[in-house]
Phi, psi and omega in degrees: 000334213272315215270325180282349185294313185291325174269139203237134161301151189263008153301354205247131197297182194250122192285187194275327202268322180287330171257027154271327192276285175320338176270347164270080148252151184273140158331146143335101195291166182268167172287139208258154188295120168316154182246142199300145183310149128288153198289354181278312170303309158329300179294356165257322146344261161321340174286314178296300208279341173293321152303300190336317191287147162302125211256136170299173225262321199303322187300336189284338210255329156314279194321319174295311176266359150285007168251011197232099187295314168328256210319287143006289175294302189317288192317310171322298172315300160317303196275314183327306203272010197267287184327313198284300165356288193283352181270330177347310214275333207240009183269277205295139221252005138267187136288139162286022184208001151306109185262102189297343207135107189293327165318335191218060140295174188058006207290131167312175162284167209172165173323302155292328185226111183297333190243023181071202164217129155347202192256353194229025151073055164233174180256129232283289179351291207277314172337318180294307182303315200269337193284324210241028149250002178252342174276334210258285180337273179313329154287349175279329168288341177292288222302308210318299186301320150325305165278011173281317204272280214269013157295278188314301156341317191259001178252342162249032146285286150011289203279324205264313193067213140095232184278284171341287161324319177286306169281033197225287210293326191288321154318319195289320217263345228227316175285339184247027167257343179267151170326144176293288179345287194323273220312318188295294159349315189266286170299359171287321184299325185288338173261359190076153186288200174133142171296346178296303187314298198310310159333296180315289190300335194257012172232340147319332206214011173276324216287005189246359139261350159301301188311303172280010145301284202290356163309282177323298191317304183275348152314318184272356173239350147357327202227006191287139203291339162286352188289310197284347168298288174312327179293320195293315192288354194128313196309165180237172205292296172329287190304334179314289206288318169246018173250356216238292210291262147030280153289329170271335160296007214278304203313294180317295214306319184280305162313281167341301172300290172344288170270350162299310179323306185282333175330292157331306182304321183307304232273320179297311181292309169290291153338322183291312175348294165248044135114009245228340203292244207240136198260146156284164029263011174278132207303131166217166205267321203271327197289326221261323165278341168287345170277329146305316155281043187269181187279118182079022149273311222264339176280288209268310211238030200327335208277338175303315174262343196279319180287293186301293220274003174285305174312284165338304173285278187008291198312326193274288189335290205313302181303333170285307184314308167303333174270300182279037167253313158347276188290234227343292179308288198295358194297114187308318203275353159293149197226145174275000000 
């Protein structure tokens, strides 16, 4: 009783002393005005929410690879020699097949001519210049056809496994136990040179390491509990395969490509080399070192062999540096 006594219902009306008390009671206090920001505060402000934000897999992979001075350099290089490629035409102060003075073959380098002239009174320069659009070209274009044929072959060797995997991988084992050279070789004679064949042929016969790559790859993501999500849902192998499998693949396939191109290059220098290549009068760097290492040229005439095959390594350097800045930058388990 004691205790309902002390507590009062919250119905019973308010006598003149509860409404002596509410009225001194003090007001609510109000909110008090914020005080202005400094333009410093701000600026850090922002910075703080900026780190916040989710950073992409590519900013990161950027970020990574401006900090890998090797790779870097590789880039340099690669766009210098992308740059100088497109420009030939408005670079170079000849035609690649123009004879500055048949009088003045073999001429050293000299002012006029930074890189001498050639046995046939061309200027070394501009040769060079038009040799690193038929070297750039064929590697890139090669790679594209490594990646038309042997992304899909290995992603449904891969996906499907089984019966498949086998008569697919076993085709594979039987093209990549004969030499690339050869086999590139062997279609040059049969389709004849030209830079179209050589392209054709060194990506026709690149593509089965490109295959077992995205095999392993897509063996190990297969089984990743979304793939099994999609499946439980409906997808069908195809649709798996480009929105899941695929896309978490990009990262190897874009290294693998990084170095497949000097591969390509090599591979081109070589066939120009022993005559088989890129035919004159169109300029090529393998074409430029077999007219340079003839006998008694590489003594009296070094500059004829020292500018193409200095290009040619550069080139294969820049790409090797880049291509393993690459696979680094793309590594997901790299930490900045």
């Amino acid at each position: 009783m004691a205790q309902g006594s002390a507590s009062q219902p919250r119905d019973r009306p308010l006598d003149v002393a509860d409404r002596s008390v509410l009225g001194e009671a003090a007001p609510f206090p109000q909110r008090v005005a914020e005080a202005p920001v400094s333009g410093m505060a701000a600026l850090g402000h922002a910075r703080e929410l900026a780190g916040r934000r989710q950073r992409s897999l590519w900013g990161d992979a950027w970020r990574r690879l401006l900090k890998n001075k090797l790779a870097v350099i590789g880039l340099v290089i690669v766009a210098v020699f992308v740059v100088l490629a497109a420009l030939a035409p408005i670079l170079a102060p000849y035609s690649q097949s123009e004879v500055v003075d048949f009088r003045l073959t073999r001429q050293h380098p000299s002012w006029t001519w930074p890189f001498g002239l050639d046995a046939n009174g061309r200027d070394v320069f501009s040769r060079m210049l038009y040799g690193a659009r038929v070297s750039l070209v064929v590697g890139v274009l090669s790679q594209g056809i490594v990646l038309l044929i042997g992304v899909p072959i290995g992603a449904i060797a891969g996906y499907y496994g089984g019966m498949t995997d086998n008569l697919l991988m076993r085709a594979v084992d039987v093209i990549y136990a004969i030499p690339q050279l050869l086999l590139v070789l062997l279609f040059v004679n049969w389709w004849g040179p030209g830079l179209t064949n050589i392209f054709l042929a060194i990506g026709l016969v690149g593509w089965v390491t490109e295959t077992r790559l995205v095999r392993g790859q897509v063996l190990q993501l297969r089984e990743q509990e979304y793939v099994n999500a999609s499946r439980v849902a409906g997808a069908n192998g195809l649709q798996i395969m480009l929105r899941h499998l695929l896309p978490n693949s990009m990262t190897p396939i874009i290294v693998a490509l990084t170095f497949g191109i000097p591969t390509a290059i090599f591979t081109e220098a070589a066939l120009s080399f022993v005559g088989v290549g890129i035919r004159p009068p169109t300029a090529s760097w393998g074409q430029m070192v077999g007219e340079g290492s003839k006998a008694g040229y590489v003594q009296t005439d070094p500059h004829m062999l020292l500018f193409p095959v200095l290009a040619i390594g550069l080139t294969m350097l820049g790409f090797t540096f880049l291509g393993d800045g690459l696979r680094d930058a793309l590594d997901p388990k790299a930490n900045d």
